[in-house]
Backbone bond lengths (Angstrom), bond angles and torsions (degrees), N, CA, C in turn:
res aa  C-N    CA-C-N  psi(-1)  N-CA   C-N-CA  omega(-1)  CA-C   N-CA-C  phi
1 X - - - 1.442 - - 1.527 108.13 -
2 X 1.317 113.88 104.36 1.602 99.98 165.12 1.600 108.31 -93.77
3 X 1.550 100.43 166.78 1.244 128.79 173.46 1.225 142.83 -90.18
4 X 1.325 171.42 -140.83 1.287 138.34 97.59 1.590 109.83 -144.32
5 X 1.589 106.01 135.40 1.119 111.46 -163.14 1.481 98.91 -99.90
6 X 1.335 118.01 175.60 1.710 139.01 174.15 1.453 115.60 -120.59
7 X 1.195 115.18 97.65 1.344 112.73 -176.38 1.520 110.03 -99.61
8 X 1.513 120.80 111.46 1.435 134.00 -162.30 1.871 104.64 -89.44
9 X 0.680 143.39 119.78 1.630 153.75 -178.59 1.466 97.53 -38.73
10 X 0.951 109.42 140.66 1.917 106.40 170.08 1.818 115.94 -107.05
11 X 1.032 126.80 135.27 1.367 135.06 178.63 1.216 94.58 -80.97
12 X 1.721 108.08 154.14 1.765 117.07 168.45 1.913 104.25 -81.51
13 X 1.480 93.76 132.72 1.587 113.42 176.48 1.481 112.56 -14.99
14 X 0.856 144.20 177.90 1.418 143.62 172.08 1.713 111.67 -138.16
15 X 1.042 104.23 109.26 1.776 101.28 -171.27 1.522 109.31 -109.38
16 X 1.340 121.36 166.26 1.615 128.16 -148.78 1.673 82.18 -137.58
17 X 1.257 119.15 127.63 1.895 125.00 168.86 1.734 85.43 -122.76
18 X 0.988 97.73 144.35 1.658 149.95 20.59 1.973 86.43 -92.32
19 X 1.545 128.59 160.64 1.394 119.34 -167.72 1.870 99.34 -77.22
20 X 1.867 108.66 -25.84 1.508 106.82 -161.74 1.973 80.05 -153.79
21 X 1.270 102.31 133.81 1.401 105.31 175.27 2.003 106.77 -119.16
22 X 0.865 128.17 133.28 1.379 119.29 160.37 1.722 118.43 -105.58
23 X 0.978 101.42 130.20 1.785 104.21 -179.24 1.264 125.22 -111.35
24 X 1.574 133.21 136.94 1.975 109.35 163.52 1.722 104.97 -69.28
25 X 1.227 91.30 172.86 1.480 106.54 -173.34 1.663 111.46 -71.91
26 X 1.343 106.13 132.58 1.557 106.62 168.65 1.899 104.74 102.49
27 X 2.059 104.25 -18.86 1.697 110.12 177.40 1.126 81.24 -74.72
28 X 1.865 106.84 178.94 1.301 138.28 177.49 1.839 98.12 -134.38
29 X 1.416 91.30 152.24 1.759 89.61 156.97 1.663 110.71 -164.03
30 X 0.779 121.09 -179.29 1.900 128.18 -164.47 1.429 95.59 -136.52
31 X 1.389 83.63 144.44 1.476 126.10 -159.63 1.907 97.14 -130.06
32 X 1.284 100.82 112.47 1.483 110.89 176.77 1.690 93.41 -101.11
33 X 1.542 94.52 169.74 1.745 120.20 -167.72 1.616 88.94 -153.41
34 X 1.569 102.06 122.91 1.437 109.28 170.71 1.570 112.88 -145.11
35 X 1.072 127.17 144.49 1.653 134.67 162.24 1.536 119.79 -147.92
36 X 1.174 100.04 132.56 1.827 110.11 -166.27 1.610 99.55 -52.37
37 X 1.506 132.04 -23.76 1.289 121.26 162.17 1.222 127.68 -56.06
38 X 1.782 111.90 119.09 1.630 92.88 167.24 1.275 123.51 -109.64
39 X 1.122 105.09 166.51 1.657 108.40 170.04 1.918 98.89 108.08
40 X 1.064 112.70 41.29 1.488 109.55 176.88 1.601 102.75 -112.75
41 X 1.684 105.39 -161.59 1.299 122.78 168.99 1.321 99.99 -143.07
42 X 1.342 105.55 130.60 2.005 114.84 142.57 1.322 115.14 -73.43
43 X 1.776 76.01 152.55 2.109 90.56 174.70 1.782 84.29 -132.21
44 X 1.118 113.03 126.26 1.438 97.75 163.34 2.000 109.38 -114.11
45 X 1.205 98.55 158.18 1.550 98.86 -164.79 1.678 114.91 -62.17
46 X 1.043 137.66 -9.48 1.207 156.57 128.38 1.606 121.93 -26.31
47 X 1.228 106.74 -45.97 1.657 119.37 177.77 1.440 95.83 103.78
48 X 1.192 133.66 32.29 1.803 117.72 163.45 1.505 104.50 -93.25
49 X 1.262 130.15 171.87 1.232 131.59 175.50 1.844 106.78 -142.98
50 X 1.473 120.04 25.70 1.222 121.43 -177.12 2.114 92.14 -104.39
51 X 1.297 113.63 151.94 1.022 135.35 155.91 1.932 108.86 -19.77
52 X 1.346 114.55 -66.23 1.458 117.81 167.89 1.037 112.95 -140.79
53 X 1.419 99.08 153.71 1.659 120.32 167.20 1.479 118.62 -91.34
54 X 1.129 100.77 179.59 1.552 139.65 168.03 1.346 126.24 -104.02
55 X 1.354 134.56 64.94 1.543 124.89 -155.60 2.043 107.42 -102.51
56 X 0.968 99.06 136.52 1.920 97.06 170.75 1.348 110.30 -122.69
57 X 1.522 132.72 47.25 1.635 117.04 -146.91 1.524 102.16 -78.77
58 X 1.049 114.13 127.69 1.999 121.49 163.06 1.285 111.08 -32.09
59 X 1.331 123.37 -62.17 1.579 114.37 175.66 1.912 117.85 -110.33
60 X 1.073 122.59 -155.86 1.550 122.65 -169.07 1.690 86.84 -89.69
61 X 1.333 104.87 126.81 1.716 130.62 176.63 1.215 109.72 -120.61
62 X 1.543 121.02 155.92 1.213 105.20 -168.77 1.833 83.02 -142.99
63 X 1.295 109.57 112.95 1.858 125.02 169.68 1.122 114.78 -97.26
64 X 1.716 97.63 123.94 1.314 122.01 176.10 1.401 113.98 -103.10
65 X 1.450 119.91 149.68 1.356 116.79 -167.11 1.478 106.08 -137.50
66 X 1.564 145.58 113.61 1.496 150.43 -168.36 1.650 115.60 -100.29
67 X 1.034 135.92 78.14 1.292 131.06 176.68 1.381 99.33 -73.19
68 X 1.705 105.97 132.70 1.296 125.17 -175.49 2.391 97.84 -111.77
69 X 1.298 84.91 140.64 1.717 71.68 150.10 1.567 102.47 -170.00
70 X 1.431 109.70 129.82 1.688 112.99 -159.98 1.192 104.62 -38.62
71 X 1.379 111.08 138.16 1.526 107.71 135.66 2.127 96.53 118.83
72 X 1.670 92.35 -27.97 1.681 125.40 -167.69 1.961 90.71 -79.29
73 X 1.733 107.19 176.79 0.840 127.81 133.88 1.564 128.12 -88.33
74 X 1.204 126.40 133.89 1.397 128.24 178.60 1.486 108.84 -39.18
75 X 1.245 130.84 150.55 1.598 160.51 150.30 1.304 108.29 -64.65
76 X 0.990 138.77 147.10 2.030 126.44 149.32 1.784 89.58 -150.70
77 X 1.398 93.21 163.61 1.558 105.92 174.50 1.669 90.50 -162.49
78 X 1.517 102.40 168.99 1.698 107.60 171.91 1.456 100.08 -151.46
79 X 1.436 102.93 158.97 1.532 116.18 166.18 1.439 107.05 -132.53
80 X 1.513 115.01 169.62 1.671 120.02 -173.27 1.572 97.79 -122.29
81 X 1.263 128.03 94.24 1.437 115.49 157.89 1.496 118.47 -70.64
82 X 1.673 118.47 115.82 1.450 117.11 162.94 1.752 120.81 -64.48
């Protein structure tokens, strides 16, 4: 009996700098999303879809970021701003 498998291309990881940011209340700071693949899209859990944000959250948040690129399995990474 054979089988047959689907082997889907893999995208490079997608990583989020700074890895953990801490802020005082009321600062802001940005959060980049990068992977040596091009030609994708971000989703970040927030609802932006640019490369990085701008985040100021009131309490400890934790942003997730999904690089898509057709055809790929999705990317994700997260960071925790305090």
């Amino acid at each position: 009996m054979f089988r047959s498998f689907a082997l889907l291309p893999s995208i490079s990881p997608t990583s989020v700098s700074p890895t953990s940011v801490t802020i005082c209340q009321g600062d802001s700071t940005t959060l980049n999303a990068s992977s040596s693949t091009s030609g994708g899209t971000y989703s970040w859990s927030n609802g932006a879809t640019t490369s990085s944000i701008n985040v100021s959250p009131s309490s400890t948040t934790t942003y997730s970021v999904t690089y898509s690129v057709p055809g790929c399995p999705p990317a994700q990474d997260s960071v925790v701003v305090n």
